[in-house]
N, C-alpha and C positions, 0 to 999 in steps of 0.2 A: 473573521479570520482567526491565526492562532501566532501564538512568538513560536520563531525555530528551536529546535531541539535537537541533541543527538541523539535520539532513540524516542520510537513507539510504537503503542500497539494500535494497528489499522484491520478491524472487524468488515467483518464480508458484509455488504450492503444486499446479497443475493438472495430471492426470495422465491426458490422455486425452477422448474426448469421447463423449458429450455431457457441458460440464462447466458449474458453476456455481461462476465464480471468486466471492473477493469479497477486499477490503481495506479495513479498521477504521484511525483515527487517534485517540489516545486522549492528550489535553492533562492531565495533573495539574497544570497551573497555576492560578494566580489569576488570568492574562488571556487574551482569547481569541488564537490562533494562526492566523494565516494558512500557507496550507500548496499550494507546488505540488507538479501530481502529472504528471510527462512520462516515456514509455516510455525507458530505455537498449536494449534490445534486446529485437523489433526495433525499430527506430525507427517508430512507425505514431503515428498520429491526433495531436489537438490535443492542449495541455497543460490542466489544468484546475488551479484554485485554489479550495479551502476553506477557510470560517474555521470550524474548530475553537472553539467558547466552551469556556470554563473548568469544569476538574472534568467535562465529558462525552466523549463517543467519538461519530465522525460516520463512516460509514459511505461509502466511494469511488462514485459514480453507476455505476450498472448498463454505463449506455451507454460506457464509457470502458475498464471494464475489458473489455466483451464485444469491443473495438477486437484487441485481441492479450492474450488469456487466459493464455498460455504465456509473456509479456515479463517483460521486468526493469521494475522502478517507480524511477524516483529520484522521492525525496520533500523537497522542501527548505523550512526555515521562513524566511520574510523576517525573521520575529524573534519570539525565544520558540525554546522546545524541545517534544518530545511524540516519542509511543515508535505506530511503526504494526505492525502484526499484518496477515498471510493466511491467506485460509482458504479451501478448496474443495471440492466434491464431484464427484466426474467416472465415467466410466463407470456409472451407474446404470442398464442394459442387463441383462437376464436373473439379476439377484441377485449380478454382478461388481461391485459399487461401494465405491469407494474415496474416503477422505476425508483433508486431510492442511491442518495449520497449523501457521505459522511466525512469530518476532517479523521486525522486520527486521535489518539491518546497519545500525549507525552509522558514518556516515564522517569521520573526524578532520575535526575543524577547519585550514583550508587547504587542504583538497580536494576541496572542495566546487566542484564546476564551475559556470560563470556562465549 
């Protein structure tokens, strides 16, 4: 596992297509977490904002990640911490299919971009 953080970078675990990314945010706190989720690269689609309730794991919308499958996530909390996890399945073409998950990176405190 990982300690909570307010900010990281979560890498696409996607390896090819046709793929079925996906990205989990999982709060172990006592309050709930708001949490935005905007591509670092490439830079594609809108940013999106969840609120994470306490003690559960809330799963990224389909339509956001399907935006650029392959990107980087910066995932940042307005306030509170919480640890995000990827995970995908890709190539599922002729019995080639390949699965693959990762926690994220936590980024120090102070480098957290605005």
């Amino acid at each position: 596992g990982a300690e909570p953080a307010p900010a990281w970078v979560v890498l696409s675990t996607v390896d090819g297509a046709p793929s079925h990314p996906g990205l989990v945010l999982a709060n172990p706190g006592q309050e709930p977490v708001d949490v935005t989720l905007r591509y670092l690269a490439p830079a594609t689609g809108d940013a999106v904002t969840l609120t994470i309730p306490p003690m559960r794991t809330v799963a990224a919308p389909k339509r956001f990640l399907e935006a650029a499958p392959s990107g980087a996530v910066l995932a940042t909390a307005s306030d509170g911490t919480f640890v995000p996890a990827s995970a995908s399945y890709s190539r599922g073409r002729e019995g080639f299919a390949t699965y693959a998950v990762a926690l994220g990176i936590p980024i120090p405190t102070g480098w957290i971009p605005a």
